[in-house]
N, C-alpha and C positions, 0 to 999 in steps of 0.2 A: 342672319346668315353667318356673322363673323363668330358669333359665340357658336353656332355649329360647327362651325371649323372646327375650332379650339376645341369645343369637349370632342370631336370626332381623335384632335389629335392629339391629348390627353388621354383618352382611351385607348389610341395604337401603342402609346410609348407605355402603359402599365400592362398592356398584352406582352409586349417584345421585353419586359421586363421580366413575365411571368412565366415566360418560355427559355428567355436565355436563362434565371435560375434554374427552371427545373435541369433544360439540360447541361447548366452546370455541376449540379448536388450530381444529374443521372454519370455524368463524366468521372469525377471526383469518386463515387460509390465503385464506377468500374476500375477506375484505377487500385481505390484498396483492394477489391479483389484478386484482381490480376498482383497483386506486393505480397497478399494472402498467398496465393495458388505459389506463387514462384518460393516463397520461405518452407510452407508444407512439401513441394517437391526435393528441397534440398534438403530437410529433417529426413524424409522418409529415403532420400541415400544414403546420407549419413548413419542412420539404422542398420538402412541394410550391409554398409561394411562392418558396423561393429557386432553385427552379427555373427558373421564371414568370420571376424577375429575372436569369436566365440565370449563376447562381451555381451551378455545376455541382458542381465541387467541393466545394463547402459543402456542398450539401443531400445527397450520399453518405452522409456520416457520419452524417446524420440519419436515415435512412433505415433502415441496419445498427442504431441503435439502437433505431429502433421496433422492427424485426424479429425484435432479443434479447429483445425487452421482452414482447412480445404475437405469437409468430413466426406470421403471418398470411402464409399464397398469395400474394394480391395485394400484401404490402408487399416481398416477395421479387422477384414478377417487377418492380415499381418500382425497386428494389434494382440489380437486372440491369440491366435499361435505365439507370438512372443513371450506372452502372458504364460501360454501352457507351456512352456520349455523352462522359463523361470518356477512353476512352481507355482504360480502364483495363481491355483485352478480355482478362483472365487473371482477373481477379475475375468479369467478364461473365459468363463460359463457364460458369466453376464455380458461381456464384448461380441461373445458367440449369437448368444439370445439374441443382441441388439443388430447385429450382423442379419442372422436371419430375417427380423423383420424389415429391418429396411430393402433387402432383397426381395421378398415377396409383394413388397409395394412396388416394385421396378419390376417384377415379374424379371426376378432376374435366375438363373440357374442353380446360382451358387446357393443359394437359400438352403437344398438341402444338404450340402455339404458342413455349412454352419450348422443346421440342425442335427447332423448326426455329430457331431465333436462335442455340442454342449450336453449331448444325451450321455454320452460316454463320459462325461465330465460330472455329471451330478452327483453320484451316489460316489466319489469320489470327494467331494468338496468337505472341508474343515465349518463346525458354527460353532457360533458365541451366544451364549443365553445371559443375558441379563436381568436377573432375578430381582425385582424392587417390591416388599410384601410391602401390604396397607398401611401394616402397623410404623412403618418407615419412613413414608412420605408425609414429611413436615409440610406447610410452606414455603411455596419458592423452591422443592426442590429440581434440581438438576444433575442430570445423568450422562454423563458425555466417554466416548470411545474414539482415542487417537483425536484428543481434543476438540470432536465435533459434537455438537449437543445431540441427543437422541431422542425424536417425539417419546412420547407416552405409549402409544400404540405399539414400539418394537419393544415396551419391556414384556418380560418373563415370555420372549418369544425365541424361538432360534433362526440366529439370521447368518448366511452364509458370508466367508471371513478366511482371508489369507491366512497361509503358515506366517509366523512371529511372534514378535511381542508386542502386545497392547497395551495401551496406559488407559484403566477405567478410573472415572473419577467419578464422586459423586458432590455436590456443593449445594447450601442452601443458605442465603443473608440471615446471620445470629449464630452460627455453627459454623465449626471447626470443619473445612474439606478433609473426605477421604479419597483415599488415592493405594491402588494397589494395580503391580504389573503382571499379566499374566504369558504365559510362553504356550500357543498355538503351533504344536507340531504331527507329523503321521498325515495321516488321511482319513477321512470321514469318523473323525472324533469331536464329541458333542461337548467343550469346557464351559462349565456353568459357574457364573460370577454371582456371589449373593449381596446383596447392599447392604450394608447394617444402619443399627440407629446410628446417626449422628448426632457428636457430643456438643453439646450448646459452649458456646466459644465466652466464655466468661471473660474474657478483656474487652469485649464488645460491648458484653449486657452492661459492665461497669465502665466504663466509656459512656452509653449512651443514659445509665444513673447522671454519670458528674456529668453530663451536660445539659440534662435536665436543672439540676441541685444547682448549675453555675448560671442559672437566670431565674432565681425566683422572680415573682410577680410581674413574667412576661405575659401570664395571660390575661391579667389585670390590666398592664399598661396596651395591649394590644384592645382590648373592651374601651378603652378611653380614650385611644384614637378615633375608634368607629363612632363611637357616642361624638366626641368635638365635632368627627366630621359633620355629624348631621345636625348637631349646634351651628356651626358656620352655613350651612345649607339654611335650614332654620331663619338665621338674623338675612340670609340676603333673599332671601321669595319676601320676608316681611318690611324687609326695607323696598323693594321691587313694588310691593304693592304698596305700602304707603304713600309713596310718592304719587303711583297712580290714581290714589284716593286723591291726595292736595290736586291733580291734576283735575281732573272730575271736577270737583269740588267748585274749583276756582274758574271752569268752564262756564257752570250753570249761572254764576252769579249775573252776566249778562245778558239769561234768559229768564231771569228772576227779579221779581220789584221789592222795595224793603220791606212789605206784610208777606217776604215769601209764599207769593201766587204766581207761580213759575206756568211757561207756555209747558208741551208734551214731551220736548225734548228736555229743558230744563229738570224738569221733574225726573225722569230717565235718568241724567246725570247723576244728580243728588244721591237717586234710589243706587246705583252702581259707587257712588264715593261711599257713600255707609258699608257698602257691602267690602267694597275691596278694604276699606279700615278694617273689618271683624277678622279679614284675614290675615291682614297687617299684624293685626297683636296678636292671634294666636301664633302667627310665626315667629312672631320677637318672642314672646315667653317660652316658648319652643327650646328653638334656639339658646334663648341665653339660658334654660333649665340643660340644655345637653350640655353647654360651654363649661357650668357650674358644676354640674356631675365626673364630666373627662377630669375637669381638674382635681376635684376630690379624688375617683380614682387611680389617677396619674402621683398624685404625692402620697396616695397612701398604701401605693405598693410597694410589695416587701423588698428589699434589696439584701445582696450579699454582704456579710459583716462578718470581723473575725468574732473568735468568741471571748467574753471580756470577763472578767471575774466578779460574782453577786458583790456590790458593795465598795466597788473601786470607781474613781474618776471618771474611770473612761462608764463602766456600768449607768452613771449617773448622768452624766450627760446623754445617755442614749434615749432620746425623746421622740416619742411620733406620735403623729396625727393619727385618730382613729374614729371610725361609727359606730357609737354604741346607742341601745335605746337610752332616752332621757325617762331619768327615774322616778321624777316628779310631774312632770306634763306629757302628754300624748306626743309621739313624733320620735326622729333622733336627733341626737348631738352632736358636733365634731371639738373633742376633745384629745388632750395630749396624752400619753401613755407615758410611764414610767417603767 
C-alpha cells in the first residue's frame, strides 16, 4: 500500500511537471509573439512616415521587416506598392503574387486587387538570362547573382530582376573566378549574361604539384602504418591464444594419467589446446611478417633531399636501403644503394 502511494505520487508530481512545462514553453512562445507583433507594428509606422517624407526607398525595408516579423495581408500589399513606387517592379510582382495567394486562402477581398497590380506589372518587369553552355561547366562549377549561388535549373533561363547593377560571378576549385557587373535599366528588357571558359588558376595547380613533391614516399610510409597495424593485431590474437593453449593444456593434465588415457573431457581439452596453438603461430608469424615488412617499408621510403653533386661527399654518403630481386638465389634482398 505504501509503495502505491509513492509511485501514485511520483506520477502526480512528473504530470504537474509536464503541464507546468508545457504551459511554460506555451507562455514564453506568447510572449515572443506579442515582442514580435509590437516591433512589426512600430516598423510598419515607421515606413509609413518615411513615406509621407517621400523616402521611398527607406521605408521598403521597413516594411519587408514588419512583414517577417508579424506577416500581416495588409503590410504585404504595403510591401508591394512600396516596392512599385521604388521601381523596384520584380519585387512588386512577386509581393503582389504572394499577396494574392494568401488572400484567397482567407477568402479575403483584397485578393483581387493584388491580382490586378501584379497583372499590370508583368510585361513591365526587367530579366536576367544567365547563359552557362556545356562546353563551360567544369567541375564544381558555380554560378552566383548578387552573391547568391544559383541552382542549375535557372541557368540559360530568364528570370525576373530589379532595375541595377548585378554582380555575376562564376567560380569553380582549380580556376581563376570570373566576375563581371551588369547595369539592369528601362522596363521589360531582356540582358543576357554569357559564362565563358574559365582559366585554370595555375598558382594552384602548382601549389598542389610542390605539395605533392614536398612528401615523397607518403604513400609508402602510410602502406606501413596499415601493414604494422595489422602486424601488432597479428602478435596479440596470437599471444591471446597461446596462452589459452598453456591454459587448456595444463587443465587436462588432471584429467589425464601418465600413458595419456585422458576421461571425455580431458581429451576435449587437449583437442582445443592443439587447436588454439595452430592459431597461435599462424598469428605470431602473421604478425611479426607485417611488423617486418612496415619496417622495411617505412625506411625505405623516399624522403626529401637537396640535390648533391655526381661524385662529392655529400653524393657518397647518400646510402639506402633498397629491394631488389637477388641475382643468384630465388627471392629478394635488402641491400644498400649507392
Amino acid at each position: 500500500m505504501r509503495f502505491e502511494i509513492q509511485r501514485r505520487s511520483v506520477c502526480s508530481v512528473l504530470a504537474a511537471w509536464l503541464v507546468g512545462s508545457v504551459l511554460f514553453a506555451s507562455s514564453a512562445h506568447a510572449e515572443s509573439d506579442a515582442s514580435s507583433r509590437a516591433m512589426a507594428v512600430q516598423l510598419f509606422d515607421e515606413a509609413e512616415a518615411l513615406l509621407e517624407k517621400g523616402r521611398i526607398a527607406d521605408a521598403c525595408p521597413k516594411y519587408a521587416e514588419s512583414f517577417r516579423l508579424d506577416p500581416q495581408l495588409g503590410a504585404l500589399i504595403y510591401l508591394a506598392e512600396c516596392y512599385e513606387k521604388n521601381g523596384q517592379l520584380a519585387s512588386a510582382w512577386g509581393s503582389y503574387r504572394e499577396a494574392e495567394e494568401m488572400a484567397q486562402k482567407r477568402h479575403d477581398e483584397r485578393a483581387a486587387h493584388a491580382h490586378e497590380r501584379a497583372s499590370a506589372l508583368q510585361p513591365r518587369i526587367d530579366s536576367l538570362s544567365i547563359r552557362v553552355p556545356q562546353a563551360v561547366r567544369v567541375t564544381g562549377l558555380e554560378v552566383l547573382r548578387d552573391g547568391v549561388p544559383l541552382s542549375e535549373t535557372v541557368w540559360n533561363h530568364a528570370a525576373a530582376i530589379d532595375p541595377g547593377k548585378h554582380r555575376i560571378e562564376a567560380r569553380a576549385p582549380g580556376y581563376l573566378p570570373w566576375l563581371r557587373t551588369v547595369d539592369v535599366s528601362g522596363e521589360a528588357q531582356v540582358v543576357h549574361v554569357d559564362i565563358p571558359q574559365l582559366q585554370v588558376d595555375s598558382n594552384a595547380a602548382a601549389h598542389g604539384e610542390k605539395t605533392e613533391a614536398s612528401r615523397p614516399g607518403a604513400s609508402q610510409r602510410t602502406a606501413a602504418l596499415v601493414i604494422g597495424g595489422v602486424g601488432v593485431v597479428g602478435l596479440g590474437v596470437g599471444a591471446f591464444f597461446g596462452l589459452s593453449a598453456q591454459s587448456s593444456s595444463s587443465d587436462s593434465k588432471d584429467l589425464c594419467n601418465d600413458n595419456d588415457i585422458c576421461t571425455q573431457e580431458g581429451h576435449d581439452l587437449r583437442v582445443a589446446a592443439k587447436n588454439k596453438a595452430v592459431v597461435a603461430t599462424v598469428s605470431m608469424g602473421v604478425g611479426a611478417a607485417g611488423i617486418a615488412t612496415a619496417l622495411v617499408l617505412w625506411f625505405t621510403a623516399p624522403k626529401a633531399e637537396p640535390a648533391v653533386a655526381p661524385g662529392s661527399a655529400a653524393a657518397r654518403a647518400d646510402r639506402r636501403w633498397v629491394i631488389a630481386p637477388n641475382r643468384t638465389a630465388w627471392g629478394l634482398e635488402l641491400t644498400r644503394a649507392f
